[in-house]
C-alpha positions as CSV (number, residue, x, y, z in Angstrom):
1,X,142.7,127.3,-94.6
2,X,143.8,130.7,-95.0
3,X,146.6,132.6,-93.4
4,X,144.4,135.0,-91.0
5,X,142.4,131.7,-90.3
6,X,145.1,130.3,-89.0
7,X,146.7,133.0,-87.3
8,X,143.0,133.4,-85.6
9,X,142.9,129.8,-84.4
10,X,146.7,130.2,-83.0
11,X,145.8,133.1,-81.1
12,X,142.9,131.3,-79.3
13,X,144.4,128.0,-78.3
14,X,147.4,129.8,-77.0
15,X,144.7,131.9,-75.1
16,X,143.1,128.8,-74.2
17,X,146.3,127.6,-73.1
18,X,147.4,130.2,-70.9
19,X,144.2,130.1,-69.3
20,X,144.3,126.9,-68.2
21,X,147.7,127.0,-67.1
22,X,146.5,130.1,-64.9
23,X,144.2,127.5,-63.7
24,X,146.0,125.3,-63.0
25,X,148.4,127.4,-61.0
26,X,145.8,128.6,-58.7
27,X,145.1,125.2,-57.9
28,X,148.8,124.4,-56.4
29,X,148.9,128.0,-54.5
30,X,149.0,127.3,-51.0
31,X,148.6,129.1,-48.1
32,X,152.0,128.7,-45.9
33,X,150.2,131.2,-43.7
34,X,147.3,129.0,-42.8
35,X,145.7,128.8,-38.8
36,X,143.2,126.8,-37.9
37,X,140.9,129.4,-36.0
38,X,137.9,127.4,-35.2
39,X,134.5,127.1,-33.9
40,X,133.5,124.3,-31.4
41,X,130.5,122.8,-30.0
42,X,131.2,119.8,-27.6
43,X,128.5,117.5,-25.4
44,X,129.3,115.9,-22.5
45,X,128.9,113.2,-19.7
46,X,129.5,114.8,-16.3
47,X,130.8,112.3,-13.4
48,X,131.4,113.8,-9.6
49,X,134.4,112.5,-8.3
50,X,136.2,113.3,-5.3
51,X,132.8,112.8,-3.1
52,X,132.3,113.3,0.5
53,X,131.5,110.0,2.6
54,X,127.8,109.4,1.7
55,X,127.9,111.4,-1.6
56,X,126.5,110.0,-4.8
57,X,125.1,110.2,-8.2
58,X,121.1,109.2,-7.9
59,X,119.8,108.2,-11.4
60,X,119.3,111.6,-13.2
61,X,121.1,113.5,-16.6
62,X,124.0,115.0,-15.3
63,X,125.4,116.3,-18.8
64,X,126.7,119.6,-20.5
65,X,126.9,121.1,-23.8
66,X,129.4,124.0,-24.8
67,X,130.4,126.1,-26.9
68,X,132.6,129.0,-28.2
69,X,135.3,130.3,-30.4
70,X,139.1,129.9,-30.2
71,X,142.2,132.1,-32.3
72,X,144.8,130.0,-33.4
73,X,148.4,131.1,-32.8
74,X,151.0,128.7,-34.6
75,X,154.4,128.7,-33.0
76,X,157.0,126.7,-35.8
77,X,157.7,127.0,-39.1
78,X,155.7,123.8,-40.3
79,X,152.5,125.2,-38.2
80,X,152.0,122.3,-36.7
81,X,152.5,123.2,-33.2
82,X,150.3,126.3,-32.2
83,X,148.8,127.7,-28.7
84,X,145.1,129.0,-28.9
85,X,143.0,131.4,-26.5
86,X,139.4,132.0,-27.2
87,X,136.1,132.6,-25.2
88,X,133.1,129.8,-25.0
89,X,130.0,129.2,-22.8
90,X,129.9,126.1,-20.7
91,X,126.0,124.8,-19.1
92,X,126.6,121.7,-17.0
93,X,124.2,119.9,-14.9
94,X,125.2,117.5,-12.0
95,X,122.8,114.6,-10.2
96,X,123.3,114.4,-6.8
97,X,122.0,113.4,-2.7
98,X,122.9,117.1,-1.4
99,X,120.1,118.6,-0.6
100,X,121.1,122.1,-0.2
101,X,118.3,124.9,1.8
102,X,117.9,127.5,3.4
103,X,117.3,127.8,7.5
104,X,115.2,130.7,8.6
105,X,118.2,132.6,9.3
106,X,119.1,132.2,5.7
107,X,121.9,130.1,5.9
108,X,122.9,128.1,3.2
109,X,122.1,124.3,4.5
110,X,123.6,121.2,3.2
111,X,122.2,117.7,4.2
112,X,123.4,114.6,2.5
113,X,120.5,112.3,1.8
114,X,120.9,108.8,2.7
115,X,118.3,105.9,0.3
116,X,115.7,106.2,3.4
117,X,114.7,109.8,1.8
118,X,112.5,109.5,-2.0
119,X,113.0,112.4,-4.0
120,X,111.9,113.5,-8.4
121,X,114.7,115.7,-8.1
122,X,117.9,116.8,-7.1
123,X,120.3,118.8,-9.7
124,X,123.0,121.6,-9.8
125,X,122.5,123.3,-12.6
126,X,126.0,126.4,-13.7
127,X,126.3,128.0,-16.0
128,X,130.1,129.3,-17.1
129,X,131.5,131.6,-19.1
130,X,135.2,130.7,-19.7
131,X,138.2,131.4,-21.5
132,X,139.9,128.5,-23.0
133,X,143.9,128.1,-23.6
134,X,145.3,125.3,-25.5
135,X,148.8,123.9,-26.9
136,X,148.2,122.2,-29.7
137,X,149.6,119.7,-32.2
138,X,148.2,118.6,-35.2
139,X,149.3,116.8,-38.8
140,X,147.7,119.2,-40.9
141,X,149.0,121.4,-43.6
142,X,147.8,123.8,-46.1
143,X,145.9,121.7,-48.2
144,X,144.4,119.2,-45.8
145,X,141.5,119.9,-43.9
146,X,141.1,116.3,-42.4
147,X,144.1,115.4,-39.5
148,X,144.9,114.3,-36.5
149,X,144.9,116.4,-33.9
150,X,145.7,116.5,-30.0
151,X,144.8,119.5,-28.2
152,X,145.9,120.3,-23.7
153,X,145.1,123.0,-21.8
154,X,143.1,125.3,-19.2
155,X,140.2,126.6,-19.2
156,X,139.3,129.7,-16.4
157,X,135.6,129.8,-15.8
158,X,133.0,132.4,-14.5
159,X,129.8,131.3,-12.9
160,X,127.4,133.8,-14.1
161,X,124.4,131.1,-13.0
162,X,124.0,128.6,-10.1
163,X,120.8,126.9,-8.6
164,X,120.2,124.2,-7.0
165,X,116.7,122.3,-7.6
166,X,114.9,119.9,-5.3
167,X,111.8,118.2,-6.0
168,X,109.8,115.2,-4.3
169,X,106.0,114.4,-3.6
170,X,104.7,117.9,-1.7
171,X,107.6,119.9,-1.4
172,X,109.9,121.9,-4.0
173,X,113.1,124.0,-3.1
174,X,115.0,126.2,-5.3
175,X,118.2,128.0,-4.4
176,X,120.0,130.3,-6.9
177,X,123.2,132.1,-6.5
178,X,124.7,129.7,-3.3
179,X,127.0,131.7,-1.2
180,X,129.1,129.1,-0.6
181,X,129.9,128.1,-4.9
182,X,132.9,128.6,-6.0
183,X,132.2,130.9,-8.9
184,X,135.9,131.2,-10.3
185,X,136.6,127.4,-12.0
186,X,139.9,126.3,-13.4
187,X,140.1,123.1,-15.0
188,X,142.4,120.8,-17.3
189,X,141.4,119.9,-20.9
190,X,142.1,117.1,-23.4
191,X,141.2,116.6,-26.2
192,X,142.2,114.2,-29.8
193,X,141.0,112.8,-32.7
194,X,140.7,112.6,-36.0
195,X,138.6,115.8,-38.9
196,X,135.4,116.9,-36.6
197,X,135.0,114.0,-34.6
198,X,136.9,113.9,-31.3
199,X,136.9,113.0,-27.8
200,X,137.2,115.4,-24.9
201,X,137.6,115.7,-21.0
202,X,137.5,118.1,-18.2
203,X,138.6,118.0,-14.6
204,X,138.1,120.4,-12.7
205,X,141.0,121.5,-10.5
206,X,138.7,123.2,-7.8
207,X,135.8,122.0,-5.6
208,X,132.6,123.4,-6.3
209,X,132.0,125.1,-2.7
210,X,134.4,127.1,-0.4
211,X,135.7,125.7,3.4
212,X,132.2,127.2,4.6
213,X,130.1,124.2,2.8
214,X,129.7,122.1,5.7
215,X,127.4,119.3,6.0
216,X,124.6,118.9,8.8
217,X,126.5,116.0,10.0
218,X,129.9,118.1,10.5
219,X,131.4,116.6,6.8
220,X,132.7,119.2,4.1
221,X,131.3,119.3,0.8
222,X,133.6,119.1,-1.5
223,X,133.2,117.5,-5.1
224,X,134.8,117.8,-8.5
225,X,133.9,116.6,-11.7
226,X,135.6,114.4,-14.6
227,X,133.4,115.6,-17.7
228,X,133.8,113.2,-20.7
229,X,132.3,113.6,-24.3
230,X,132.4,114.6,-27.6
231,X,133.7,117.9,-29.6
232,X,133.6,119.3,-32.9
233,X,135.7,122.0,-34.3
234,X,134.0,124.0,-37.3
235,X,136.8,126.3,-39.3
């Protein structure tokens, strides 16, 4: 082989080298800046607690799906701890024996059904905007994407939508915008898991309806909800 052949063919695989060591490099670079800003879409299983005497939850969906975004905010070194705010939408309907009208004065009635009244339907139906905040721990670092994670916080809510539907054989009321709702909502979040897959819960901290929701039997109306379910975070 001659010289310049050679010195052709050293050229090249030290070329070749140096480009796979560049490679290579890139590979290993990791980002000690990393957040995990995120997505989420949750479903969930909405159960009224705190019931007034007589209150319950007929056979009927009462469920929810949200959504929204949220900025993370890490707060150590190791970025494992952070705090997150964000914005979401939140539509939740709730099952239930209050049958809520309007008298010919239009005033907001309330009348808790007992099993002698047959009804199709009887829903709340809100819809929220909110604004979710979170301290958050998770075992993730800069080059894994799957972890553990466990999530707490609040989330203050806006009821841009509420109506209340009632259905049976003949007769069909529909109430939107109740005076008496509690349109501001604050309520404690959970949630933990594992990668996409985790579980989640709500509770509201504050009834649904003001001091003014009275039943026609003299009782307040006054009912939370524990919402349970599922939610995924998307990067």
């Amino acid at each position: 082989m001659s010289s310049i052949a050679k010195y052709y063919l050293s050229f090249f695989s030290l070329l070749t080298f140096s480009s796979i060591a560049q490679v290579v490099e890139l590979q290993i670079v990791e980002d000690s800046l990393y957040r995990e800003d995120q997505f989420y879409i949750g479903v969930t299983y909405n159960i009224i607690s705190s019931l007034s005497s007589g209150v319950v939850e007929p056979n009927g969906l009462s469920g929810g799906i949200q959504f929204g975004y949220l900025r993370d905010m890490p707060i150590n070194e190791q970025r494992n701890l952070a705090v997150a705010v964000g914005v979401g939408f939140s539509l939740d309907q709730y099952s239930q024996n209050i049958f809520i009208n309007k008298d010919v004065n239009g005033i907001t009635t309330f009348t808790i059904l007992d099993d002698t009244t047959t009804f199709n339907t009887n829903r709340l139906n809100i819809t929220l905007i909110e604004v979710p905040i979170e301290f958050r721990w998770r075992s993730s670092t800069p080059s894994t994407y799957k972890f553990w994670r466990v999530y707490a916080g609040f989330r203050f809510g806006y009821a841009i939508w509420n109506k209340s539907t009632f259905k049976q054989s003949g007769n069909s009321v529909l109430i939107s915008d109740i005076p008496e709702f509690e349109k501001l909502r604050l309520g404690a979040t959970l949630s933990f898991g594992y990668s996409t897959f985790n579980f989640f819960a709500y509770y509201s901290i504050n009834p649904f309806f003001n001091d003014k929701a009275v039943s026609m039997d003299g009782q307040r109306v006054n009912f939370k909800t524990l919402n349970l379910g599922l939610i995924f975070y998307i990067l």
